[in-house]
C-alpha positions in Angstrom: 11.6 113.8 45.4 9.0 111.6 46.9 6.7 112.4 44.2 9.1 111.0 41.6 9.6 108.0 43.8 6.1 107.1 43.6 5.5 108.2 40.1 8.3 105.7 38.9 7.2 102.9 41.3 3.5 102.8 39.8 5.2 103.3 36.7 6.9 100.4 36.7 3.5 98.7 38.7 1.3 99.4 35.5 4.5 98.1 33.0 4.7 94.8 34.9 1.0 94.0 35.2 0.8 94.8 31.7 3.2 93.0 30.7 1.9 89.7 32.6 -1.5 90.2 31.0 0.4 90.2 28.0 1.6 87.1 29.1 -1.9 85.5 30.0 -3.3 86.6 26.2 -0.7 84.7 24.6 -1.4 81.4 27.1 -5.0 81.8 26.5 -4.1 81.5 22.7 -1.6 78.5 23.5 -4.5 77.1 25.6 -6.1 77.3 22.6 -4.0 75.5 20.3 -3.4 72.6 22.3 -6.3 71.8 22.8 -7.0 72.0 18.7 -3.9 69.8 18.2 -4.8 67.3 20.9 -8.3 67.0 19.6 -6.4 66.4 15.9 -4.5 63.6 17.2 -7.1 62.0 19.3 -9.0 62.1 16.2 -6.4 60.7 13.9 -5.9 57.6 16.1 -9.2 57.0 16.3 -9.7 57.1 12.4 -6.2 55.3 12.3 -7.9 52.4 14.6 -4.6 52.5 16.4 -4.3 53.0 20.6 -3.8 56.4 22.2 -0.2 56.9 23.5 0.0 57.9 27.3 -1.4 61.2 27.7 -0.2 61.6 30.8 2.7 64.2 29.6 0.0 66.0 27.9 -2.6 66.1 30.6 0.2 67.5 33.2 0.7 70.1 31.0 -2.9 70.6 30.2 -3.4 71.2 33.6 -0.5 73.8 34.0 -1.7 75.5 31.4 -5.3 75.6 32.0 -4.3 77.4 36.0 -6.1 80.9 35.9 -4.9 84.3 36.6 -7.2 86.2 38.3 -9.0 89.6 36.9 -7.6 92.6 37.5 -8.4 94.4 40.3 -11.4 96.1 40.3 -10.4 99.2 42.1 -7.5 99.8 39.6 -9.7 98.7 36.7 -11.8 101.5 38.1 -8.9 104.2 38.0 -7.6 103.4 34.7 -11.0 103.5 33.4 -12.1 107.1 34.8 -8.6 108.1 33.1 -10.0 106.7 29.6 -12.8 108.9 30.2 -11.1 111.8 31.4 -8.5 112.0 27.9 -11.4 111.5 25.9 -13.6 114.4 27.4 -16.4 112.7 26.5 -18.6 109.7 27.8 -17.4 106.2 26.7 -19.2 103.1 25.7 -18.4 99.2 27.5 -17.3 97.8 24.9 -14.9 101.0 24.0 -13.6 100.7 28.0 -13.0 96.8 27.6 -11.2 97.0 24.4 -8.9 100.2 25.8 -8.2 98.6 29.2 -7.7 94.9 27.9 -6.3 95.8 24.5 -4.4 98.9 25.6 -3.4 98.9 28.7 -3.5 94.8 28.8 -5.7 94.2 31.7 -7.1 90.6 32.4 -10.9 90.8 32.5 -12.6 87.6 32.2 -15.6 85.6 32.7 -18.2 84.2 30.5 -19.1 87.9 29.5 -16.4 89.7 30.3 -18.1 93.3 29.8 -20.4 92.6 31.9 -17.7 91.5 34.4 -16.7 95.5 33.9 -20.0 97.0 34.4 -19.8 94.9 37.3 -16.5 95.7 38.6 -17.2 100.0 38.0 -20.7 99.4 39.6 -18.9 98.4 42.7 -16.8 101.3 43.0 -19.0 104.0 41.7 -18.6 105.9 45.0 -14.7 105.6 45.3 -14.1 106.4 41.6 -16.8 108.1 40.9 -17.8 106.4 37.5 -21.7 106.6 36.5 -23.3 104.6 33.7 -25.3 107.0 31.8 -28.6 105.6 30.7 -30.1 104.5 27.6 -26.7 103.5 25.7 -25.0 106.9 26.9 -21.8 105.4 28.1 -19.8 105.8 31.1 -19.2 109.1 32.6 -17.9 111.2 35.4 -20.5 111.6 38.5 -19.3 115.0 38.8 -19.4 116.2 35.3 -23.1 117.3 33.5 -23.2 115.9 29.9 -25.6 117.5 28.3 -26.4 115.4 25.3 -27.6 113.0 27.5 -29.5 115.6 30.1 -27.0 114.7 32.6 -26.6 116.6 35.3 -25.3 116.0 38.8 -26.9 118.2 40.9 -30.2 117.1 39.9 -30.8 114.0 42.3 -33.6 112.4 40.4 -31.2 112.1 37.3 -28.3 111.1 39.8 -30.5 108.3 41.3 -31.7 107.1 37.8 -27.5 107.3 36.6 -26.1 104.9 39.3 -29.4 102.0 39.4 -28.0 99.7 37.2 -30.6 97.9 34.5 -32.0 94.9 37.0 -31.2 92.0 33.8 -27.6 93.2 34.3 -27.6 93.1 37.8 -29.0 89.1 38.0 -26.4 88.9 34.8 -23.5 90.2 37.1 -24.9 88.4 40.4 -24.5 84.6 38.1 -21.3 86.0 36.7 -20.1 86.5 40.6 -21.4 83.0 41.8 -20.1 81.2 39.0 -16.6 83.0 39.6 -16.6 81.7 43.6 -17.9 77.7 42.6 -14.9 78.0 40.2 -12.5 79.1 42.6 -13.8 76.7 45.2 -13.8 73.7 42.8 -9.6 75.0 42.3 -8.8 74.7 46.1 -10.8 70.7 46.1 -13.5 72.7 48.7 -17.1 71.4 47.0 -15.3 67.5 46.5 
């Protein structure tokens, strides 16, 4: 019975944070428009040669809708992404993960490259989900799984070592991905004023 408790409660976890990612997609793309249509009227009044009304209304909105919901949790990005891999038996690209758990399961990753925010986020728990990159363009794959096509194996530790060193242009790419994330979230709460 507890099972079936549990089973239900994430259940209904996954439905609602997809659902409020849902949510965030459609505000980005609202984001979006405004800003279009408030650049169109700015522009029409200047062409016009008449004064801006009081943007005040718009700007309070502006900044309602510009707030930002925060990324996923890595840890469950993590989960949900070694499940991808375990349906499809096979190893799967970045790209192929981001689309599935943004697209499918409506997970919010963001940043200014926000499959590199990904790699980031599965590089960090490699050891509690057991996720390996494979290299040269092999995809991500299970640690404890050998893939041949690729000459993974596990048990050899030279290939192990070489499976979960991540390409050091990624790394400083993920490391200025990560700073820019905490001077945004600083700037949010007035702390670098």
């Amino acid at each position: 019975m507890t099972d079936q408790a549990i089973s239900n409660a994430e259940k209904r976890r996954d439905e609602l944070a997809k659902f409020i990612n849902e949510a965030q997609q459609q505000m980005d793309g609202w984001r979006k428009e405004l800003a279009r249509v408030e650049g169109w009227i700015k522009d029409w009044h200047q062409f016009a040669g008449t004064p801006e009304p009081d943007t005040t209304h718009a700007d309070a909105v502006a900044a309602i809708v510009s707030q930002r919901v925060p990324n996923t949790k890595k840890e469950v990005v993590a989960k949900y992404a070694r499940k991808i891999i375990e349906e499809r038996g096979e190893p799967v690209s970045r790209s192929d993960l981001y689309q599935a758990l943004t697209k499918l399961h409506g997970f919010h990753i963001k940043g200014s490259d926000p499959e590199m925010v990904l790699s980031t986020m599965l590089w960090r728990t490699r050891d509690a989900f057991n996720i390996v990159r494979l290299a040269k363009g092999g995809g991500y794959w299970l640690k404890e799984r050998p893939w041949e096509p690729s000459g993974y194996d596990p048990d050899d530790e030279h290939i192990m070592e070489m499976a979960d060193n991540r390409d050091p242009v990624e790394a400083e790419r993920g490391k200025k991905e990560a700073e820019a994330d905490i001077f945004d979230n600083l700037e949010k709460i007035g702390a670098t004023k």
